[in-house]
N, C-alpha and C positions, 0 to 999 in steps of 0.2 A: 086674440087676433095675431097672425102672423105676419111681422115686420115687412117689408117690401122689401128691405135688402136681403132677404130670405133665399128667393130663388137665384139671387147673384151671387151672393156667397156658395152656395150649392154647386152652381155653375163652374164657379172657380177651382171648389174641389173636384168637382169630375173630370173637369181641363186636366189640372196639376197629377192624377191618376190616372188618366189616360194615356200622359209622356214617362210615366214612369216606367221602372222595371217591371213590376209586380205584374202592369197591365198586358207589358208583350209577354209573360209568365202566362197568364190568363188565354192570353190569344191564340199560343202554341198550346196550349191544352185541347182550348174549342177546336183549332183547325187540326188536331191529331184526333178528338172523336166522332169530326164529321167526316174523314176520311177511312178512319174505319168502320164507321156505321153503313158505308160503303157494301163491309163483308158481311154482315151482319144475315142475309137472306142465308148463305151458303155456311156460315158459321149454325146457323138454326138446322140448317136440313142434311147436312156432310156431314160436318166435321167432328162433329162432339154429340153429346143429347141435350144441350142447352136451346129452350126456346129464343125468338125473336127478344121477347122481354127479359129475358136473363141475360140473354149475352148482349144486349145492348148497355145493362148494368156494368159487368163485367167489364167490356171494353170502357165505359164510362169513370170505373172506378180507378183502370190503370190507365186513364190519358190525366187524370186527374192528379196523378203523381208530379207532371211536366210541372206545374206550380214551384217545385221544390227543386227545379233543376238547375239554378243559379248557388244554393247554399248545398245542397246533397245531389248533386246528379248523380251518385251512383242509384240513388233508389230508384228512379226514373227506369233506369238501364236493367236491373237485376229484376224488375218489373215487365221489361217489356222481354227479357229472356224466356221469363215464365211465362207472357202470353205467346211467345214464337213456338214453345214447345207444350203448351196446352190444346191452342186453337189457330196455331201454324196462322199467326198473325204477325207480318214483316214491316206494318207501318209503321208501329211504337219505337222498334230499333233507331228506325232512322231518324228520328227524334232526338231520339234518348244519346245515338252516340251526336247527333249534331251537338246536343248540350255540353256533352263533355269536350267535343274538341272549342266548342266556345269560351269556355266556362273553367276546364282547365290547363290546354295546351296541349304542345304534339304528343309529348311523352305519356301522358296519359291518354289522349285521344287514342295511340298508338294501342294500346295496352287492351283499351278494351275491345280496340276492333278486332284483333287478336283472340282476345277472349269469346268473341262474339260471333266468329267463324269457327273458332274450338265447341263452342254450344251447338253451335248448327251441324259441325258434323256428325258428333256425338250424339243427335238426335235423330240425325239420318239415320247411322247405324245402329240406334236402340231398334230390338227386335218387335214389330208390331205396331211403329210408329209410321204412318203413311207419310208417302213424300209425292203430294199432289203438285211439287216444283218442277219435278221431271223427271221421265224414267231413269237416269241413270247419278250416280254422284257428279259426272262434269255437269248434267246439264242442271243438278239443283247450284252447284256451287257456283256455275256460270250465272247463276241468278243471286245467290245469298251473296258473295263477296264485293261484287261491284256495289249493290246499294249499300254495305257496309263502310267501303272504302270513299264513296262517292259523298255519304254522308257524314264521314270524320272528313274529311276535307276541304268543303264548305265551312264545316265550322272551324279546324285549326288555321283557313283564312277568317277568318271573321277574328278570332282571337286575336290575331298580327292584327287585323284592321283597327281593333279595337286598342290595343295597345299601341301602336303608334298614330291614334288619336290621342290618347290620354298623354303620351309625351309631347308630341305636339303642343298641346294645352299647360302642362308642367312646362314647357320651354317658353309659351308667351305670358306664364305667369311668371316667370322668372324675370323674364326682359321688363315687364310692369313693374316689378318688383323693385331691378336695377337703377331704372329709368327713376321710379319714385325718389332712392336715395341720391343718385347724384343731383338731384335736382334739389333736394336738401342740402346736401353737401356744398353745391352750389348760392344756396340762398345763406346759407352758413356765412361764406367765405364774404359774398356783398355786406350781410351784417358789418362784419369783423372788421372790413374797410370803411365803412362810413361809420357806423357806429363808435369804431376805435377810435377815429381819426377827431369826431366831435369828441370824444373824452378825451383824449391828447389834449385837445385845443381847453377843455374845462383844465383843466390840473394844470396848465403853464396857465393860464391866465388866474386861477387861486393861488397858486406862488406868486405869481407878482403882487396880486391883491396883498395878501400876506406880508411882504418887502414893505410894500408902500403904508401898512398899516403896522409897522412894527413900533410896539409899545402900548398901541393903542389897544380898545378892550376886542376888537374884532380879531385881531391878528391870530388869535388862538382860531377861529372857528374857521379862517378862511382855509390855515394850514391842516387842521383837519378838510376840510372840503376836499384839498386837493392830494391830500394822503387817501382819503376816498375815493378821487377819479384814479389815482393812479391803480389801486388795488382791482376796483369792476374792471380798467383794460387789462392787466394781468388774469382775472378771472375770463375773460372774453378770449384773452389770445389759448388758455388752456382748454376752453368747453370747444371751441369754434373750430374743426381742422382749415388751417392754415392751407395757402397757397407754397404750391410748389414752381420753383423754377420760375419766380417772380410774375408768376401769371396777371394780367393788368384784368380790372376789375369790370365788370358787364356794363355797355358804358349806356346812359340813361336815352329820352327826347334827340340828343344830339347825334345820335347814332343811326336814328331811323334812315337819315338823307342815306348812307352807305348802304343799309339795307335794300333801300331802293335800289340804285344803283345799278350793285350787285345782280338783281332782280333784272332788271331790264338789261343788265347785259346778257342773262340767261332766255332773254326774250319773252320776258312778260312785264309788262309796261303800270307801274306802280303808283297809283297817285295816292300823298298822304293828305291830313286834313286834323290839323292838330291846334285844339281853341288854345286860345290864349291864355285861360285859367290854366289848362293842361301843363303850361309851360313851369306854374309854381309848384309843383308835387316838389314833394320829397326824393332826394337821390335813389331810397328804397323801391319806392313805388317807379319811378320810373327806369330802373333797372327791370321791373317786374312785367312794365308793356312794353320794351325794348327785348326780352325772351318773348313772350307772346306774340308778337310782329313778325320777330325771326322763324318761329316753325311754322307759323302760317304762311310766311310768302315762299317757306323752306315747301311746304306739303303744294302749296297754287305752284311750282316749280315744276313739280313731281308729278302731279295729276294731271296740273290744266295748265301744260303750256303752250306760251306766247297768248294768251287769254289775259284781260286785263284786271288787274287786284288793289281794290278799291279800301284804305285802309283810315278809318276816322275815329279820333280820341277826342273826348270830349269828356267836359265835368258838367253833371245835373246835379247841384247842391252838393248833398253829404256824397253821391258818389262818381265814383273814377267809370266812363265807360270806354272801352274797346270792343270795335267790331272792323274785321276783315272779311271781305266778301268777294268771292270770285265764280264765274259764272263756271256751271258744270262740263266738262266736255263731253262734244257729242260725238266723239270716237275717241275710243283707248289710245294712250300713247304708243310711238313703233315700239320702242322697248318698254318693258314693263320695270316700272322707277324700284327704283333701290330702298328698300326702306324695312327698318326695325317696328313698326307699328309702336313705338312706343312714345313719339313726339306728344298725343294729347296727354297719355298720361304726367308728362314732365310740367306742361304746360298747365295744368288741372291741379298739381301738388303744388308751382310758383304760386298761383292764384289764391289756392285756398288755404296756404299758410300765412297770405296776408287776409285770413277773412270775406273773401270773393267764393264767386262763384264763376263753372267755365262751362258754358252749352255750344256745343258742335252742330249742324244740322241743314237739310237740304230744306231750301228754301224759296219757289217759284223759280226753278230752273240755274239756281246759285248755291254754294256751299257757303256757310257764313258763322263763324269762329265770334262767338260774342262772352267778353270777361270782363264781368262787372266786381268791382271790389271800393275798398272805403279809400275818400280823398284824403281823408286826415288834412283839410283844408276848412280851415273858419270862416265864416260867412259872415 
């Protein structure tokens, strides 16, 4: 019996083939042998002595090359040379040089349209070759060149198009990229401050321990304890890049009111809503909804202003939730906002380097930024 996820999976692969290369490969093949099947009556009774069924072969066999015009477009082309001067067939060219000016740019595009008007003449002036293009060489060339030209030109745009998509793409992978480490680099440097500052506080309070217990049998273990705290912040300040130029540390809950603020001086009207468990986290974690508040009210700023941003922390047991929510606007801003697109990604590496998760998403007419992560809060 076959599985019922049978025809979904099926499905999936036909999808995933059909956006691929191989498929528009496929496609330019069919629509170059339906448009020569075109010639096909006047190829049978002119041009050559190939029947209807032969030369439908023929033509089928060299549109069937277009397949191979991303990895070898030359074959394509040296193909469709020899059906121009077999069966005075000028469809396949314009393919075959579209391929290459796609496939491998001007300089070659250049090269073989060149070549490709050198064929045609060559073929004009072979002795016994008919030139049913036009009685004279201007008027077959006023026809052979312009589609030759017309069709490397289409394609050495497509190649630009193509390639400044793919840097485009290389450049917002980079900004992702960037975006990711500072925001490491950033969650680094909060460790280093809170974490360092409670191991400070262990190592001076095991030396005193130590003092007050000298002679006694603890006094050994406490001095090692605090030769211990002291060694992990040394190890801490060497793994962790340090702050430069005494930068002050991402400040937790108490920071949001400015957030606001700020916000509403930009004109868009902020109200928080923060439980009262919320208020026990850890300095860490609330450094970590203190970034996540800020590019939220930073992005409701940008998209949807003077629109109001409704912003609520709350603890359900074992977790910490955040969610900011702002209603969609129903007209673009005058200017179009300034922005890196790279704020969720920063906001997605704070989250899930403590363990959380970060969902973006439109939601009954609201954009709403929801980051769920652990309270590290005992119950």
């Amino acid at each position: 019996m076959v599985p019922l996820s049978a025809p979904s999976a099926l499905r999936r692969r036909v999808d995933r083939w059909a956006v691929s290369p191989r498929a528009a490969d496929v496609v330019a093949a069919l629509s170059a042998f339906g448009l020569m099947l075109l010639d096909v009556p006047g190829l049978a009774r002119a041009d050559n002595s190939l029947t209807g069924a032969t030369a439908t072969l023929v033509l089928g066999a060299g549109a069937a090359t277009l397949v191979l015009r991303r990895k070898a477009p030359w074959v394509p082309f040296l193909v469709a040379i020899g059906l121009m001067g077999w069966l005075h067939e000028l469809t396949m060219i314009q393919f075959a040089l579209y391929s290459l000016g796609r496939f491998r740019g001007r300089r070659v595009a250049v090269l073989a349209t060149l070549l490709y008007v050198g064929a045609a003449y060559a073929y004009y002036e072979t002795p016994g070759w008919p030139g049913p293009h036009g009685e004279n060489l201007s008027d077959f060339l006023s026809l052979v060149v312009p589609i030759g030209v017309l069709a490397t030109g289409v394609g050495i745009a497509a190649y630009r198009h193509d390639l400044v998509r793919a840097l485009e793409a290389q450049r917002r992978e980079a900004a992702a990229r960037q975006a990711v480490q500072e925001e490491r680099i950033s969650v680094g440097r909060d460790v280093h401050d809170l974490v360092g500052r409670e191991l400070t506080v262990l190592a001076v309070r095991a030396e005193v321990l130590a003092v007050r217990a000298r002679g006694e049998a603890h006094q050994k273990d406490f001095e090692e304890l605090a030769d211990t705290a002291r060694r992990a912040h040394h190890m801490l300040n060497e793994t962790v890049v340090r702050r430069g130029d005494g930068a002050a540390a991402t400040p937790g809950l108490e920071g949001l009111t400015a957030l606001a603020e700020e916000s509403e001086r930009m004109g868009s009207p902020v109200d928080v809503r923060v439980s009262e468990e919320a208020k026990a986290l850890s300095p860490l974690r609330q450094t970590a909804v203190h970034r996540v508040v800020q590019e939220c009210l930073t992005n409701a700023v940008k998209h949807a202003p003077g629109l109001p941003v409704s912003v609520t922390i709350d603890v359900d047991g074992p977790s910490l939730r955040v969610e900011v929510r702002n209603p969609l606007a129903q007209t673009p801003p005058d200017r179009a906002p300034v922005s890196t697109g790279t704020g969720l990604f920063s906001m997605d590496e704070r989250v899930t380097s403590m363990g959380g998760t970060l969902k973006a998403r439109r939601e009954h007419g609201a954009y709403v930024v929801t980051a769920t992560l652990p309270s590290g809060l005992s119950r």
